[in-house]
C-alpha positions in Angstrom: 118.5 124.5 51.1 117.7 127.8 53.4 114.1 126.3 53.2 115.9 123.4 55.1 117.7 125.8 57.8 114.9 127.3 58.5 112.9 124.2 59.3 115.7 122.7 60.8 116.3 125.6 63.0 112.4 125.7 64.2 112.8 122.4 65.3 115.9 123.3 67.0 114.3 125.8 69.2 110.9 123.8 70.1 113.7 121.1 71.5 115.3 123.7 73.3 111.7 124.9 74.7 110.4 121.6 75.8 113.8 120.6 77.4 113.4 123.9 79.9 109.9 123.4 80.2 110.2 119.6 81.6 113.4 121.2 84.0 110.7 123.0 85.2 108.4 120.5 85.6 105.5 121.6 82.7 104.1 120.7 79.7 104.0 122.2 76.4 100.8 123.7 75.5 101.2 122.2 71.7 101.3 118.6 73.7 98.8 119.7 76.6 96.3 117.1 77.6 92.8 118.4 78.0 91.6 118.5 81.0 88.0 117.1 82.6 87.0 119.1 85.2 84.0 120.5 87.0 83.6 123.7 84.9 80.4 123.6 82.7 78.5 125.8 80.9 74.8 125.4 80.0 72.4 127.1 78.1 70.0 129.1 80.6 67.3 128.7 77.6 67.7 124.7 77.7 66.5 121.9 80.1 68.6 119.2 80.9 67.2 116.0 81.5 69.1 113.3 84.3 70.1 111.0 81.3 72.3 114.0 79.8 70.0 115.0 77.1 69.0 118.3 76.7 65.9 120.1 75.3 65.5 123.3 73.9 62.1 125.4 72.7 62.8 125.9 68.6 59.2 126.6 67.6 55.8 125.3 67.2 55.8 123.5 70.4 58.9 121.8 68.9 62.1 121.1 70.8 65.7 120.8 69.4 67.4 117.7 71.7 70.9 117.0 71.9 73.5 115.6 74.2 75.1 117.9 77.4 79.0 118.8 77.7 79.6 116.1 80.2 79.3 113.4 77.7 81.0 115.1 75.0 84.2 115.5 77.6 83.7 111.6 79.2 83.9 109.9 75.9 86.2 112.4 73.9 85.3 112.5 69.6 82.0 111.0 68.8 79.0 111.4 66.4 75.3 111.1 67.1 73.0 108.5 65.7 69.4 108.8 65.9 67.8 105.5 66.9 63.8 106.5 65.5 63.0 108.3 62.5 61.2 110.8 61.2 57.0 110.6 62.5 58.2 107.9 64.7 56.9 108.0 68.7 58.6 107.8 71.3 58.0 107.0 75.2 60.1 108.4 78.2 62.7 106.2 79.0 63.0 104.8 75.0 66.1 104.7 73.7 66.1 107.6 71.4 70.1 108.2 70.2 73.3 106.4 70.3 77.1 108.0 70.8 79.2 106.2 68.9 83.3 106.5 69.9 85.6 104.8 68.1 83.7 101.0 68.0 82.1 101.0 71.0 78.7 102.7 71.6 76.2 104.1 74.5 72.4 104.8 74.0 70.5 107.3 75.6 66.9 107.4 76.1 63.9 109.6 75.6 63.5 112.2 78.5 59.9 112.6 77.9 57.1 111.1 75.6 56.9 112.7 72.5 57.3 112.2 68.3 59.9 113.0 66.3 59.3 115.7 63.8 62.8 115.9 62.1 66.8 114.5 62.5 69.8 116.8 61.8 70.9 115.6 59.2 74.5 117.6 59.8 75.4 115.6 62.5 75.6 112.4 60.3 79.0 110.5 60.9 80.3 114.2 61.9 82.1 114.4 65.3 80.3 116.4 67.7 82.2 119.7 68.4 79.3 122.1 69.1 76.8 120.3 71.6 74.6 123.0 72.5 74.7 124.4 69.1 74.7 122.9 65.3 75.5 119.4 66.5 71.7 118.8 68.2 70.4 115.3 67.1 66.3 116.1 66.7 63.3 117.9 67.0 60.9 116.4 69.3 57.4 117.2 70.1 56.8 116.3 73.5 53.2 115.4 74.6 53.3 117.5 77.8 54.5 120.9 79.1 57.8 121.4 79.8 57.6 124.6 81.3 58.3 123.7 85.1 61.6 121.6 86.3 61.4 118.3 87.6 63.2 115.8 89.8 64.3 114.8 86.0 64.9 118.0 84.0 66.5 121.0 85.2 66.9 124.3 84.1 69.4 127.1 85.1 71.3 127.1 88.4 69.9 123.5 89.3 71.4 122.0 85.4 74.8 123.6 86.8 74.4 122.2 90.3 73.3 118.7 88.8 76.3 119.0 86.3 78.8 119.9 89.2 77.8 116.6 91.1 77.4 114.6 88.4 81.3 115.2 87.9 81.9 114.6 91.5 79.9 111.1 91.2 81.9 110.5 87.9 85.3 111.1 89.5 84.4 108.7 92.6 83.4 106.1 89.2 87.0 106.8 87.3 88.9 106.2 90.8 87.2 103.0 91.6 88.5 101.9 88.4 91.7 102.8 88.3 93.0 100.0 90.3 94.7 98.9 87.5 98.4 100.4 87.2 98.2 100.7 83.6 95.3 102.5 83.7 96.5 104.9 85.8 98.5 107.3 83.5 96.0 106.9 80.4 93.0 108.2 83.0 94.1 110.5 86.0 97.2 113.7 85.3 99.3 114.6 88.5 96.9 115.8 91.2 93.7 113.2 90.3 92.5 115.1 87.5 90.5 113.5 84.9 91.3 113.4 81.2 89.3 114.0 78.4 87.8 110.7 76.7 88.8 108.9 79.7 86.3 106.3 79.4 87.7 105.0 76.1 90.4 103.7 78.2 88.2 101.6 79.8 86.9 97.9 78.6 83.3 97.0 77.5 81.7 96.2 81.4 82.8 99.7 82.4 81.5 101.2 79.3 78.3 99.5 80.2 78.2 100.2 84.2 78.4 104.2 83.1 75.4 103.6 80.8 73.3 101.9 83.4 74.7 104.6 86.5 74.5 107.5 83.8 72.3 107.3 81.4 
């Protein structure tokens, strides 16, 4: 029974909190929806290729490989699947993984030419939380130096400047779709900002006009 009250009695006072925060006009955080915005890190160690993959020197001219922050906050929870296996080549512009979300899926492909020497096998059917860290798909040997940037993979302060306009471009995408009124609470909060796993609100062309304009 005073188990009871005191549950009861939580409750009470989480009512009385959201009712003065919506007089006010805000949101409570336990019900906050994330936001996508422009703010992205990236690892100054790793190069980012233009199809949002990511490389990063592990050892013996290997590279780890893995999918950037922006896809991670377009599509919302997803896991990795590798689309070659283990001794398999590969040639720049292959596909080379798939994101699954929900049951709908996007494939990226292979930013350089190069085998693959080993799959993470952590990442299977776990959601990616950690995209620059434990949840990298591969190691890849690539067949030529990646030493020196590129008009296709960038390092430091150009992968930050490429990430920032890539978000710009992706907004301009999201608004050109959102024609549709009941699209328009699911996808954009007050002010035009973009939420998190917004594209899962979209249908299977739009899915596949961000792979083609993305990926």
């Amino acid at each position: 029974m005073v188990a009871l009250f005191v549950v009861l009695t939580f409750l009470f006072f989480i009512l009385i909190d959201l009712l003065v925060l919506k007089a006010q006009g805000k949101e409570h955080p336990a019900f906050a929806v994330k936001v996508f915005d422009k703010r992205f890190f990236f690892p100054a160690e790793a190069i980012l290729s233009t199809g949002h993959l990511w490389l990063q020197r592990a050892q013996n001219g290997l590279y780890k490989l893995g999918i950037d922050e922006f896809i991670l906050k377009a599509l919302g929870k997803l896991h990795l699947v590798p689309l070659k296996n283990e001794g398999d080549s590969v040639s720049k512009g292959e596909p080379i993984l798939q994101a699954v979300f929900g049951n709908r899926t996007i494939t990226f492909r292979a930013p350089v030419d190069g085998s693959i020497r080993f799959l993470n096998k952590n990442i299977n059917q776990k959601p990616v939380d950690d995209p620059y860290g434990d949840d990298w798909a591969l190691l890849i040997e690539p067949k030529t130096d990646l030493s020196m940037s590129s008009a296709f993979l960038k390092k430091g302060n150009d992968a930050i400047k490429w990430l920032h306009d890539e978000f710009n471009r992706f907004r301009d995408f999201v608004s050109a779709k959102v024609g549709q009124p009941e699209l328009a609470g699911v996808t954009l909060q007050d002010g035009g900002n973009i939420v998190e796993g917004v594209l899962r609100s979209f249908d299977d062309n739009t899915i596949k006009e961000f792979e083609e304009q993305f990926l």
